[in-house]
C-alpha positions as CSV (number, residue, x, y, z in Angstrom):
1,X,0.0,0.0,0.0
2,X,1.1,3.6,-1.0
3,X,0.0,7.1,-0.7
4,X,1.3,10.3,-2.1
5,X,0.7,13.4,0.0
6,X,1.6,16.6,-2.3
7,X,3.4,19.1,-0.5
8,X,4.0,23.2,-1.5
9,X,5.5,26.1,-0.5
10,X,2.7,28.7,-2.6
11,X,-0.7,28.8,-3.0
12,X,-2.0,29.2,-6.9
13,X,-2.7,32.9,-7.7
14,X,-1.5,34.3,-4.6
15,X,1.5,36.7,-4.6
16,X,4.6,36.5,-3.1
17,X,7.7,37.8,-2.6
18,X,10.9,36.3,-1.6
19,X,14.0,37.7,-1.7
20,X,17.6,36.9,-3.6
21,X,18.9,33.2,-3.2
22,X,15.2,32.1,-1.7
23,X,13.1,29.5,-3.1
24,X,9.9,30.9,-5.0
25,X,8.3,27.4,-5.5
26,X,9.1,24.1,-4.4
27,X,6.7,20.7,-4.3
28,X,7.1,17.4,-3.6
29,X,5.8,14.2,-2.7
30,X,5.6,11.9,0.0
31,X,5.7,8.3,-1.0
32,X,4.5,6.3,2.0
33,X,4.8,2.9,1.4
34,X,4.9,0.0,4.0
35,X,8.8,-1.4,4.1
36,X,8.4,-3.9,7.2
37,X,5.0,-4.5,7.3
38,X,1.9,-2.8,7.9
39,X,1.0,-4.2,11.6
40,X,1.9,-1.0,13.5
41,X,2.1,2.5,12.8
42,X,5.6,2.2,14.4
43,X,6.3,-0.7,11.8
44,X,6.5,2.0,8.8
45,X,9.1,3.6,6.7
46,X,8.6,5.9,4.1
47,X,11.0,5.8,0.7
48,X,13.1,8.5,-0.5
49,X,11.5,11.4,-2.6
50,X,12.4,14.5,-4.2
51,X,11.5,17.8,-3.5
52,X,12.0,20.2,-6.9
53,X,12.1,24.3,-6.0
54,X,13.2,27.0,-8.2
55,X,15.3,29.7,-6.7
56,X,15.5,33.7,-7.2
57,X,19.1,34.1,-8.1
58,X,18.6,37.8,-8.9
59,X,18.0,40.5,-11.7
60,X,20.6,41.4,-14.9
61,X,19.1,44.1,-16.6
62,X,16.3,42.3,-18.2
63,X,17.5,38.9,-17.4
64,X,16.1,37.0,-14.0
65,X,18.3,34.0,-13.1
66,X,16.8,31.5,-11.5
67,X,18.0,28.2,-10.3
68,X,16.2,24.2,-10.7
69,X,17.3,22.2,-7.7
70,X,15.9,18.6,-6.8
71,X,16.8,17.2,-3.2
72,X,16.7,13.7,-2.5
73,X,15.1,13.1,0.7
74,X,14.6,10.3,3.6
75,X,11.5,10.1,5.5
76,X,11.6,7.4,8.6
77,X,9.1,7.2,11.2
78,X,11.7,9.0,13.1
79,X,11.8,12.3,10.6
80,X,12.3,13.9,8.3
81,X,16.0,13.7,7.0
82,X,16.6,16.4,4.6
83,X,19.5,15.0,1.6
84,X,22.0,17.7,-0.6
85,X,21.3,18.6,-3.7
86,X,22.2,16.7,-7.1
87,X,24.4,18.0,-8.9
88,X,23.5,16.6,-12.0
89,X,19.8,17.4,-11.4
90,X,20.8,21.5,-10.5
91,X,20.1,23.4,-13.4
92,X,20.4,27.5,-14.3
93,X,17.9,29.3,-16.2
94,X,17.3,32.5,-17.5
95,X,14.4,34.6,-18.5
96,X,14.5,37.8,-20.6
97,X,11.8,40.0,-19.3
98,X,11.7,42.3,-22.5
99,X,10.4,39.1,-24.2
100,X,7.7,37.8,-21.0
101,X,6.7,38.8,-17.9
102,X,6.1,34.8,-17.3
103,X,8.8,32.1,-16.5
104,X,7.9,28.6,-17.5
105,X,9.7,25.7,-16.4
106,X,8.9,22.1,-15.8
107,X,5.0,22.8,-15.5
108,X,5.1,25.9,-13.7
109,X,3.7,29.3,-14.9
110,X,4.9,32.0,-12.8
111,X,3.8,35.5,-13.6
112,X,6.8,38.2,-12.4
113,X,4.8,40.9,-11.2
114,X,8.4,43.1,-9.6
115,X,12.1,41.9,-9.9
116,X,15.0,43.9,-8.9
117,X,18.6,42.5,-7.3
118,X,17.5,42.2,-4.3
119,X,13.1,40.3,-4.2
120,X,10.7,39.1,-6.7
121,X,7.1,39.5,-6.0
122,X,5.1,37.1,-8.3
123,X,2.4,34.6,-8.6
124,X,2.0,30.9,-9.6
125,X,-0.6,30.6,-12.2
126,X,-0.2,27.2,-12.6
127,X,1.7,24.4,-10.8
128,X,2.9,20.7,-12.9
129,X,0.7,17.9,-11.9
130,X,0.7,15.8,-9.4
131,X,3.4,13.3,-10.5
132,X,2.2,9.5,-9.7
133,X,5.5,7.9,-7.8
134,X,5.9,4.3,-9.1
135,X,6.2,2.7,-5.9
């Protein structure tokens, strides 16, 4: 038996602003899946999963930078046990604002509603879905 418990840090269409080196958005999902046996609640573990953020890495001119990060991450009945970031799943992006005032990455929609070196007030117009873990 599994269950995946979606988990943000934004609410859809409500602004926000965060400031340089901050994480705008980041989701994840908790795979909870029975390892020894499903007699107790002490008997469970819950499998690794990774978290996916995008963070504000500041303003160029026109140009935001913003970076992709995916965490791997160890839940045990005990806690939560946060792992380091991937290096081979950390990715740079950038987003000329004299084209869009809208980032899209990885099923996101973010509309930039203020960016300057220091924050970046926004909103999430839409989020990717819910991805189904194949545990």
């Amino acid at each position: 038996m599994s269950q995946c418990t979606r988990r943000t840090t934004y609410n859809l269409e409500e602004e926000k602003t965060i400031s340089v080196g901050s994480g705008m958005v980041q989701t994840g999902c908790f795979e909870r899946a029975y390892i020894r046996g499903p007699e107790t609640q002490n008997d469970k573990e819950y499998i690794p999963i990774v978290e996916m953020e995008l963070i504000y890495s500041g303003r160029a001119g026109n140009v935001l930078n913003i970076t992709y990060r995916e965490h791997n991450f160890r839940v045990t009945s005990a806690g939560l046990s946060q792992g380091s970031p991937r290096p081979a799943f950390t990715q740079q992006v950038q987003y000329d604002l004299s084209t869009s005032d809208i980032i899209v990455f990885q099923g996101w929609v973010i509309k930039v509603l203020d960016a300057n070196n220091q924050t970046i007030r926004f909103k999430v117009e839409k989020e990717p879905p819910l991805v189904d873990w194949p545990y």
